[in-house]
C-alpha positions as CSV (number, residue, x, y, z in Angstrom):
1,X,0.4,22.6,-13.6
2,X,1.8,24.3,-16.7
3,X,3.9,27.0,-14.7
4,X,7.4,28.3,-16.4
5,X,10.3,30.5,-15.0
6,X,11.9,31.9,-17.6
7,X,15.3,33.6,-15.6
8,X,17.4,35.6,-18.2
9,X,19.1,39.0,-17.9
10,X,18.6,39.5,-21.2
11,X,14.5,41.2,-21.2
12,X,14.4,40.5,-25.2
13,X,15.4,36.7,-24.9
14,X,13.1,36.7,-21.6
15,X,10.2,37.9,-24.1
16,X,11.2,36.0,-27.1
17,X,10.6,32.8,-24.8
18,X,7.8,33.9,-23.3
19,X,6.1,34.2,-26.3
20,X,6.5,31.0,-28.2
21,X,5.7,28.9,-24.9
22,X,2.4,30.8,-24.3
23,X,1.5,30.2,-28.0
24,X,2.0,26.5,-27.4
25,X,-0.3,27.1,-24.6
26,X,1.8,27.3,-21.0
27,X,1.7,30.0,-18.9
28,X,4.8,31.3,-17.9
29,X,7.1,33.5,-15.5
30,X,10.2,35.8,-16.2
31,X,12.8,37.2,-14.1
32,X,16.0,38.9,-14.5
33,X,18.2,39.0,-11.6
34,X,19.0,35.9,-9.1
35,X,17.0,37.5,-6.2
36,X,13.9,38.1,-8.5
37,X,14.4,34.4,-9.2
38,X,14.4,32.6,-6.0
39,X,11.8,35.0,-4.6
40,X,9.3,33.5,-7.8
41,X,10.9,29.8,-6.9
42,X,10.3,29.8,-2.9
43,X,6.8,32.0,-3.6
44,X,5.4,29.1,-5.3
45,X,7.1,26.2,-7.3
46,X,7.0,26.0,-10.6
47,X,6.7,22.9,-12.8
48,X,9.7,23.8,-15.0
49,X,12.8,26.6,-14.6
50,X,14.4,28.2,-17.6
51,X,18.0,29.1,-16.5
52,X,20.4,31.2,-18.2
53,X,24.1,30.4,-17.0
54,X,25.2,34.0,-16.5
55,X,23.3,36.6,-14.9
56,X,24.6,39.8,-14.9
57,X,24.2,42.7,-11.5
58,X,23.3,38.9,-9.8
59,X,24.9,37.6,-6.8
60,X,24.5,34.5,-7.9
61,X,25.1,32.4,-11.1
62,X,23.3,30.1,-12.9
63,X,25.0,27.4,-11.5
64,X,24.5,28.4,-8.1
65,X,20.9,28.7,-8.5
66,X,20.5,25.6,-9.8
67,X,22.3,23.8,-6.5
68,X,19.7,25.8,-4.4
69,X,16.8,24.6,-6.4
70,X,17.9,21.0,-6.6
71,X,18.7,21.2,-2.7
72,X,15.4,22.8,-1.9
73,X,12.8,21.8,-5.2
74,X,14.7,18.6,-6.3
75,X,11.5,17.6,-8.4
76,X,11.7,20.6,-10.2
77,X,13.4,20.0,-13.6
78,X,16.2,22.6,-14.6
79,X,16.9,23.8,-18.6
80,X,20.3,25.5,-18.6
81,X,20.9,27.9,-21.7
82,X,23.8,30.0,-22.7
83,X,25.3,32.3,-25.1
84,X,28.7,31.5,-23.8
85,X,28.4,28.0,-23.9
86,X,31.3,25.2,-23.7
87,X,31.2,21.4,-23.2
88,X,32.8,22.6,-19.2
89,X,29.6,24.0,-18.8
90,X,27.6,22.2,-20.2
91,X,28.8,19.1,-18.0
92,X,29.1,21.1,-15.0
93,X,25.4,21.9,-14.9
94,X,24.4,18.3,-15.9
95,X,26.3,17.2,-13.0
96,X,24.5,19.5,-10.5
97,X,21.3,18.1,-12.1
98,X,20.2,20.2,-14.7
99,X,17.6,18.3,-16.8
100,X,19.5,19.5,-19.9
101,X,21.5,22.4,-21.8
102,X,20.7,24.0,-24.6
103,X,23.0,26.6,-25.9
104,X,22.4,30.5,-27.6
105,X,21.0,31.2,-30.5
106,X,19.2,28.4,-30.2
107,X,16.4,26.3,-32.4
108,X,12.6,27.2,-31.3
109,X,11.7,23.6,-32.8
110,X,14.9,22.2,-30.7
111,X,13.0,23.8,-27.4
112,X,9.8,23.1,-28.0
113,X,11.2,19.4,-27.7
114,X,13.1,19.9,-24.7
115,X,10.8,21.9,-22.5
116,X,7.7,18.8,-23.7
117,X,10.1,16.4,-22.2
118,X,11.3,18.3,-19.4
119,X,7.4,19.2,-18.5
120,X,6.6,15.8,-19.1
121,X,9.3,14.5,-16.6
122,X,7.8,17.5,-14.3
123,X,4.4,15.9,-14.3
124,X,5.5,11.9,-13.8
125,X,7.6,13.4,-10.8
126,X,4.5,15.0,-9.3
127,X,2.3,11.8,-10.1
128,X,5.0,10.2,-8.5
129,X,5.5,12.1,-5.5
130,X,1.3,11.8,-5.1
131,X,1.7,8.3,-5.6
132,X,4.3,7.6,-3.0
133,X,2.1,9.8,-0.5
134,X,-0.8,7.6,-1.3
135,X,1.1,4.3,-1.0
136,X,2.3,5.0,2.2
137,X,-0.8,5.5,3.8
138,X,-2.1,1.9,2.0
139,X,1.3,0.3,3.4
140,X,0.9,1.3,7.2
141,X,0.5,-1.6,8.9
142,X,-1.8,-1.3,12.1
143,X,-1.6,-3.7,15.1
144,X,-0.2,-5.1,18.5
145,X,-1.0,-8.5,18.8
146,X,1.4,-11.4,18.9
147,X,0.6,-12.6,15.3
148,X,0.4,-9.0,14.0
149,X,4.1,-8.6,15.9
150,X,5.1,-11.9,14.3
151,X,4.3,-10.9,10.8
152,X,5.5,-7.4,10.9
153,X,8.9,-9.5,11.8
154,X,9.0,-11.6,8.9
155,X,7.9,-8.9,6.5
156,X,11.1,-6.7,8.1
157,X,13.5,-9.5,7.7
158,X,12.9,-9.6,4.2
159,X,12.2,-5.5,2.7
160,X,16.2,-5.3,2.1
161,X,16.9,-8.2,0.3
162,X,15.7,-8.8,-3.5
163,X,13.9,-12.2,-2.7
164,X,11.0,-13.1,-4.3
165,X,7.8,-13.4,-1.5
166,X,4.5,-15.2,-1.4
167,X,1.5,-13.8,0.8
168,X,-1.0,-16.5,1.6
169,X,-4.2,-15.9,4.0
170,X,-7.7,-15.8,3.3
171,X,-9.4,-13.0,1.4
172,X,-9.5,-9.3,2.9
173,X,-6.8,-10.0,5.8
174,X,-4.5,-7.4,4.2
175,X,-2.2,-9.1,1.8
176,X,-1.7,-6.3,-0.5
177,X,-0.9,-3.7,2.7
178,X,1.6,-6.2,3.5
179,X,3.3,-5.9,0.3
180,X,3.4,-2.4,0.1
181,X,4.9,-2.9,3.4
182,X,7.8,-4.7,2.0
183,X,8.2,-2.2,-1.0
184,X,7.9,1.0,1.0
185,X,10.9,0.1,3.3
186,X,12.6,-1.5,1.1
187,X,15.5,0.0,-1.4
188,X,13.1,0.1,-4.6
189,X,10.7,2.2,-2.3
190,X,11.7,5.3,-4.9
191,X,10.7,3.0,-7.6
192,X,7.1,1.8,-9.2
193,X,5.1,-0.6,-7.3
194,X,2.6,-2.6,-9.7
195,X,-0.1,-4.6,-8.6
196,X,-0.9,-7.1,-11.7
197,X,-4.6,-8.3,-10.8
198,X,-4.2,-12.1,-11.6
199,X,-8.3,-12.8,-11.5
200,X,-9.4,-9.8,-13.6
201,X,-7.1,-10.3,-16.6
202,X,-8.7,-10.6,-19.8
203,X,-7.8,-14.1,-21.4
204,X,-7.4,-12.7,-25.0
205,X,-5.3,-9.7,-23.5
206,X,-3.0,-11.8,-21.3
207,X,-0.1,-11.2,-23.0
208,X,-0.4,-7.5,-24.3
209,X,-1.5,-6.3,-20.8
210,X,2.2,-8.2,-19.4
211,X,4.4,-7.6,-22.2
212,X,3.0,-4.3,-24.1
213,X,2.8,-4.0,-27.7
214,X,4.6,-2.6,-30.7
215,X,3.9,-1.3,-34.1
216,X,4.1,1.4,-36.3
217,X,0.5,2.4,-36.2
218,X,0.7,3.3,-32.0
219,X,4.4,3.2,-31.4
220,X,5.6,1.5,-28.4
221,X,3.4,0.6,-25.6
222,X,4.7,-0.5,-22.5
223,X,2.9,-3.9,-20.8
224,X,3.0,-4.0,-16.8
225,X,6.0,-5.8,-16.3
226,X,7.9,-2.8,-18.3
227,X,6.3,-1.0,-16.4
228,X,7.4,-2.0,-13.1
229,X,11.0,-1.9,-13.9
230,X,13.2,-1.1,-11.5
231,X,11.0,-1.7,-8.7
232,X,8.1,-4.5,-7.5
233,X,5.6,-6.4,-9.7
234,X,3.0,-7.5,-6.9
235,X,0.5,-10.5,-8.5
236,X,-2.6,-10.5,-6.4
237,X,-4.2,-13.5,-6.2
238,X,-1.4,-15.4,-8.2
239,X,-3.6,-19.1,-8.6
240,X,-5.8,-17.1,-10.8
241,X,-2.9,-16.1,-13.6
242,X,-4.4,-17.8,-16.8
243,X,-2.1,-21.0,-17.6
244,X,-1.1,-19.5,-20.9
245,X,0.3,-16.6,-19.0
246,X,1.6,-18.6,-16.1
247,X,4.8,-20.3,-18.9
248,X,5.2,-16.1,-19.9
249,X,5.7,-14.8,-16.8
250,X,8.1,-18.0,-15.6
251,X,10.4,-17.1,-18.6
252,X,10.5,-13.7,-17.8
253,X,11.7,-14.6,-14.5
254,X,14.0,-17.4,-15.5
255,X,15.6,-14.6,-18.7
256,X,14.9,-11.1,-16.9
257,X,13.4,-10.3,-20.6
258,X,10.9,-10.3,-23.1
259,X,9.8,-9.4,-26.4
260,X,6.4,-7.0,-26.3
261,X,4.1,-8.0,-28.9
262,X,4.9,-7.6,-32.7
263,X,8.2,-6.5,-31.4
264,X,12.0,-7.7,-32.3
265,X,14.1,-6.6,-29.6
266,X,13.9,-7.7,-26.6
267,X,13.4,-5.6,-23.5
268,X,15.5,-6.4,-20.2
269,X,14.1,-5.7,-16.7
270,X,14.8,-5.9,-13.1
271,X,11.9,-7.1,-11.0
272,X,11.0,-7.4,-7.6
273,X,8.2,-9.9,-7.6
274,X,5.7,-10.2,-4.6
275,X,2.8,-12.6,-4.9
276,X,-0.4,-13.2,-3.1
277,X,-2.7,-15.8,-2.6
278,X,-5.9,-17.3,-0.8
279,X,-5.4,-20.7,-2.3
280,X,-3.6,-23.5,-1.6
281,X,-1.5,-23.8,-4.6
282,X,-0.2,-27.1,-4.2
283,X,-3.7,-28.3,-4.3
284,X,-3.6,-26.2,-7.7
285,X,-0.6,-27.6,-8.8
286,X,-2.1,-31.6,-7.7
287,X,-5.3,-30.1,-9.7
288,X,-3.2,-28.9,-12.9
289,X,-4.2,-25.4,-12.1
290,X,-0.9,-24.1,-11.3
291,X,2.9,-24.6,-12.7
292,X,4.9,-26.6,-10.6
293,X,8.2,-24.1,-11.4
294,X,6.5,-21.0,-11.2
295,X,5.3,-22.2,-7.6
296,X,9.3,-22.6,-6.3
297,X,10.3,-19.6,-8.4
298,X,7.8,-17.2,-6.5
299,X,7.9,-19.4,-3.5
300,X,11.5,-18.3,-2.0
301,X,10.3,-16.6,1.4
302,X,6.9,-18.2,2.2
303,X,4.8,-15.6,4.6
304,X,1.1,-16.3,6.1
305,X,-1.1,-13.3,6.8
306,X,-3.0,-14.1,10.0
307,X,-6.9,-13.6,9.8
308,X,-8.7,-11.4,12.2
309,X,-9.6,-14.3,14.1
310,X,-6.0,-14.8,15.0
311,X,-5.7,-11.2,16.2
312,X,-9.0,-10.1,17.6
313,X,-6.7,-7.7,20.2
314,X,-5.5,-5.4,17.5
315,X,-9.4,-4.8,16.3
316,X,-9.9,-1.4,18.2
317,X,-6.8,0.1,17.0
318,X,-7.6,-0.9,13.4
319,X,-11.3,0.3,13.9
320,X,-9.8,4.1,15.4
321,X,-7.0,3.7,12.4
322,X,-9.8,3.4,9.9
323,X,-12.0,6.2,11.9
324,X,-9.5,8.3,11.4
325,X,-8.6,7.2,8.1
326,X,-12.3,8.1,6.7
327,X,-12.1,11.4,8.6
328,X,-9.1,12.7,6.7
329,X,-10.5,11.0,3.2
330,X,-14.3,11.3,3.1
331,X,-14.8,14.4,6.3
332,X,-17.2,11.1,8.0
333,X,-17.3,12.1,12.1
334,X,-14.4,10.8,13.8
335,X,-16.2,9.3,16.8
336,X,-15.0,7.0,19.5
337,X,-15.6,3.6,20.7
338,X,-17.6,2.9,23.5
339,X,-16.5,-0.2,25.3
340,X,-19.8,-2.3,24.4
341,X,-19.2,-1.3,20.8
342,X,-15.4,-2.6,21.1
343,X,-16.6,-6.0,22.9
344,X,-18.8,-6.9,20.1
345,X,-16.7,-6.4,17.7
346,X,-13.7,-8.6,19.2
347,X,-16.3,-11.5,19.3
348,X,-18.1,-10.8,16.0
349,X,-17.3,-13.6,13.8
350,X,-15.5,-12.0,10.6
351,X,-14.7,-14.3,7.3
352,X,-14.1,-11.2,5.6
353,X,-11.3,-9.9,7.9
354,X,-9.9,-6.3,8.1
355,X,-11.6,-5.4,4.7
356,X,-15.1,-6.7,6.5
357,X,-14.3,-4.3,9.6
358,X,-13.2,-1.5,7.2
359,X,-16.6,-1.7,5.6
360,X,-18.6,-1.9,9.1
361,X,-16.6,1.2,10.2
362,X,-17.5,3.0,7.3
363,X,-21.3,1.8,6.7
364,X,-21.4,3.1,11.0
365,X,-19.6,6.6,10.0
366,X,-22.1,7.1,7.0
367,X,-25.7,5.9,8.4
368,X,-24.7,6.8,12.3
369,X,-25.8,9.9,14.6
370,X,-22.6,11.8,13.9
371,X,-23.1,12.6,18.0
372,X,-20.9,10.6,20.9
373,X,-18.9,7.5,20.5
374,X,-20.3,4.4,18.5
375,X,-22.4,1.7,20.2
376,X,-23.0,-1.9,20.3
377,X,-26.8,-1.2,19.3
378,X,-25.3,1.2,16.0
379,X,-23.0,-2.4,14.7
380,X,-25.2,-4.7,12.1
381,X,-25.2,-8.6,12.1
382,X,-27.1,-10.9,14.2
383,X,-25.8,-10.7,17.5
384,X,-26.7,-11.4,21.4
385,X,-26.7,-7.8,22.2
386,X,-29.5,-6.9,24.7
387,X,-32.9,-5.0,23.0
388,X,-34.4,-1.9,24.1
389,X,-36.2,-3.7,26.9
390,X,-33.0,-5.7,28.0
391,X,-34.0,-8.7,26.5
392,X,-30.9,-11.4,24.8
393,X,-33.2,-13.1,22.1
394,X,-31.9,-16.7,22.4
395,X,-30.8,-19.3,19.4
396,X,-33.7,-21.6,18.6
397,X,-31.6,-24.7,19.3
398,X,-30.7,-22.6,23.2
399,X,-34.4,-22.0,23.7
400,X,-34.9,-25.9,23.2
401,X,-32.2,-26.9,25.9
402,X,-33.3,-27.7,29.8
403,X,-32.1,-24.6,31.8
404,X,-29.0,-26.4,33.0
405,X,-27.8,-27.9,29.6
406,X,-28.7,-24.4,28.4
407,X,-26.7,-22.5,31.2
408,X,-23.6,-25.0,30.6
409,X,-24.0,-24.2,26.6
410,X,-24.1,-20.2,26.9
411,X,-21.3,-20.4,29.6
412,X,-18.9,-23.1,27.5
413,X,-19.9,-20.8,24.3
414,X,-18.9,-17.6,26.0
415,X,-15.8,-18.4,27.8
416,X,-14.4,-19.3,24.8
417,X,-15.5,-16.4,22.8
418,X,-13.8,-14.3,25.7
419,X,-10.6,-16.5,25.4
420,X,-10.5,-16.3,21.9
421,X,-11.4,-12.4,21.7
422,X,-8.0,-11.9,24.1
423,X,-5.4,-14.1,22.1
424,X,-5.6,-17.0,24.9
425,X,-4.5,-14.7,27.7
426,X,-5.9,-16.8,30.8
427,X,-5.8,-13.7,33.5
428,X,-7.1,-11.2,30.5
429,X,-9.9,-13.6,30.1
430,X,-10.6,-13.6,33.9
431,X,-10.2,-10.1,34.9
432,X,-12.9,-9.0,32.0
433,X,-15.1,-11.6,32.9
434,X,-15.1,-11.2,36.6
435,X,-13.6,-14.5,38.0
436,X,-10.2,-15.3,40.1
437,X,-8.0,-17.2,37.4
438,X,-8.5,-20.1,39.7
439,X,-11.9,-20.2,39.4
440,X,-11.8,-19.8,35.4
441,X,-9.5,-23.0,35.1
442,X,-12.0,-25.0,37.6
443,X,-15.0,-23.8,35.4
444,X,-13.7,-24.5,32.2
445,X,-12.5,-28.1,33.6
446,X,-15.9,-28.7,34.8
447,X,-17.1,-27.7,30.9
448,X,-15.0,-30.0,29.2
449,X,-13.4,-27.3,27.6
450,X,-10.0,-27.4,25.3
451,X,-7.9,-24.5,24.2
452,X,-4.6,-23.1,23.7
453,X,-3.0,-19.7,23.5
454,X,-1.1,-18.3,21.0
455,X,2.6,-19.6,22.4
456,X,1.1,-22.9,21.9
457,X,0.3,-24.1,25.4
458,X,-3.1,-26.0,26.2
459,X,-5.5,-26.2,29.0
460,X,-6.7,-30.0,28.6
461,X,-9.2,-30.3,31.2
462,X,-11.2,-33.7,29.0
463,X,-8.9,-36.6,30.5
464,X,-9.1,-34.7,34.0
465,X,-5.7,-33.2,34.3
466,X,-5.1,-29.5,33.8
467,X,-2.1,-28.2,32.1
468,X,-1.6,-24.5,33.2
469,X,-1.1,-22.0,30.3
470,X,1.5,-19.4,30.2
471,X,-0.3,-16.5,29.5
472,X,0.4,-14.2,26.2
């Protein structure tokens, strides 16, 4: 978007302007009169607004049309100019948050300059705005269950303060929504978020990509922790930071500064630094892997992201959130769940997590019907779901099994699946599968069976006492 309101009563200096920003290749408005102005302004925004400070047969000023269109357009960058112009002015509209003030006659080649900066503040405020749209969608956290409840505490706890936080969990349980999470509600939320990519850094690049570069040739150019100042530098997958780039970033965070490459001065920042991992790093550190001080230096607020396994209740709200979520991004059908379809999924085993069921969703949304809600028979992987004649193909080790070792297997195998699928709650796991809670606790005694739920309780039926639950 190139669009410029020119708003002068003067038609001549209107013109005059016009004309040299359309030769550099902008397309441009012009009004005269205050009312002409706001109607082109509330019609449809433009990227930049040329202001004149006196506007004569107006009922408003310059000034006062600049408070209405930082009150109503705040993105929209303002250039005040004047033939009566004073320092009193000048400051007056720089307080009310005119980008700038340029003053009659004025230099074309001294315009030129400001309205490039002014448009090129226009278009990082639009990226910006686009960006913070987009992150809060990737920072919405989705869930119920008690360890989804649990984290979304600790994460709270710790969005106002500046402490430094490590994510651990295995791969694809959502370390980087958690993050965004932390920045979005936090007070840098206004501010860049940047993910450094620990595992996809180029070793002969390390450096440059972190601290920029400088020289005559290309000017200054920024590295990613420059980048990200002001706001929060997120490493993903911190074990993976090349050693040699594991002492740079330490003294950045020991100094707050740095020196970009071929570079003299040195460059301060403030950081917010949020790291994830799905490593142990102090079997890293044991293995030389890892830096000892860079561990307690990004190690302040420790955090674990639970896997899906831990929180198989919250997986038909994320499956809806991401039906819905392909809907609005890709038009796929936004179809329901059938209740078969959400029972196998909460017993599916998942090592990839919520990034494994975002995939499922999708890979059902793309290659499905598009007609009625999704079914067990539609979701891949090998499962026990029945077949078109009703049969359950068994295991190979089940088939081998006399009927009543067999029956015990299948029952011991399933009541556990259930249990697990509904976070440990005893009369959940009784009411789906059809027996008094009584009965359950007798018929997982009789099958040797030990578990706990997710308060910590356990059911130990092996030495022949039962310890009752409290359900979750």
């Amino acid at each position: 978007m190139s669009d410029i309101l020119i708003v002068d009563d003067e038609r001549d200096i209107r013109e005059l302007i016009s004309d040299i920003l359309e030769d550099e290749g902008y397309t441009t408005r012009k009004a005269g009169t205050s009312d002409e102005a706001m109607a082109e302004v509330n019609g449809e925004q433009p990227a930049l607004l040329i202001l004149d400070i006196w506007l004569k047969d107006s009922q408003m000023d310059g000034i006062d049309i600049l408070k209405e269109v930082k009150r109503s357009h705040p993105e929209v960058p303002v250039v005040i100019i004047s033939g009566h112009g004073n320092i009193e002015i000048s400051v007056a509209a720089i307080k009310q948050g005119a980008y700038d003030f340029i003053e009659k006659p004025f230099n074309i080649d001294q315009l030129l300059v400001v309205i490039r900066r002014a448009m090129e503040t226009s278009r990082l405020r639009r990226e910006n705005q686009e960006l913070k749209r987009r992150d809060t969608n990737l920072a919405e956290m989705v869930g119920e269950s008690a360890s989804f409840r649990t984290l979304q505490s600790q994460l709270d706890k710790v969005t106002k303060s500046n402490g430094r936080v490590l994510l651990s969990g295995p791969a694809g349980v959502g370390k980087e929504v958690a993050a965004r999470y932390i920045h979005a509600n936090s007070n840098r939320a206004d501010l860049p978020f940047v993910t450094i990519s620990c595992a996809g850094m180029e070793m002969d690049r390390v450096e440059e990509m972190l601290l920029g570069r400088e020289s005559s040739e290309r000017g200054i150019e920024p590295g990613l922790l420059e980048q990200a100042n002001g706001g929060v530098v997120y490493f993903d997958e911190v074990a993976d930071l090349p050693l040699a780039a594991q002492s740079k970033v330490l003294r950045v965070l020991i100094d707050q500064q740095f020196q970009r490459i071929g570079g003299a001065d040195k460059v301060r920042v403030d950081l917010r630094v949020i790291s994830s991992t799905s490593k142990n790093l102090e079997i890293e550190i044991a293995e030389e892997r890892f830096r000892q001080e860079l561990y307690h230096r990004l190690n302040v607020v420790p955090i674990a992201v639970p896997s899906l396994e831990e929180r198989r209740e919250d997986i038909p709200m994320l499956a809806g959130h991401f039906i819905e979520e392909f809907n609005a991004s890709q038009g796929l059908p936004q179809r329901e769940l059938s209740e078969d379809a959400v029972a196998l999924m909460q017993t599916m085993i998942w090592p990839g997590n919520v990034r494994q069921l975002k995939n499922l969703i999708e890979r059902v949304l793309i290659l499905g019907d598009d007609t009625g809600p999704i079914s067990a028979r539609e979701l891949p992987g090998d499962t026990a779901a029945p077949d078109e004649e009703g049969r359950v193909v068994l295991s190979g080790a089940l088939a081998t099994l006399p009927l009543r070792e067999a029956r015990e297997a299948f029952e011991r195998e399933y009541l556990l699946t259930q249990i697990n699928r509904f976070g440990g709650n005893i009369s959940r796991t009784a009411n789906f599968v059809g027996m008094e809670r009584s009965a359950l606790h007798r018929k997982l005694k009789s099958l040797g069976v030990v578990t706990s739920n997710k308060t910590g309780a356990r059911v130990a039926y092996l030495d022949g006492t039962e310890t009752e639950p409290e359900d979750t």
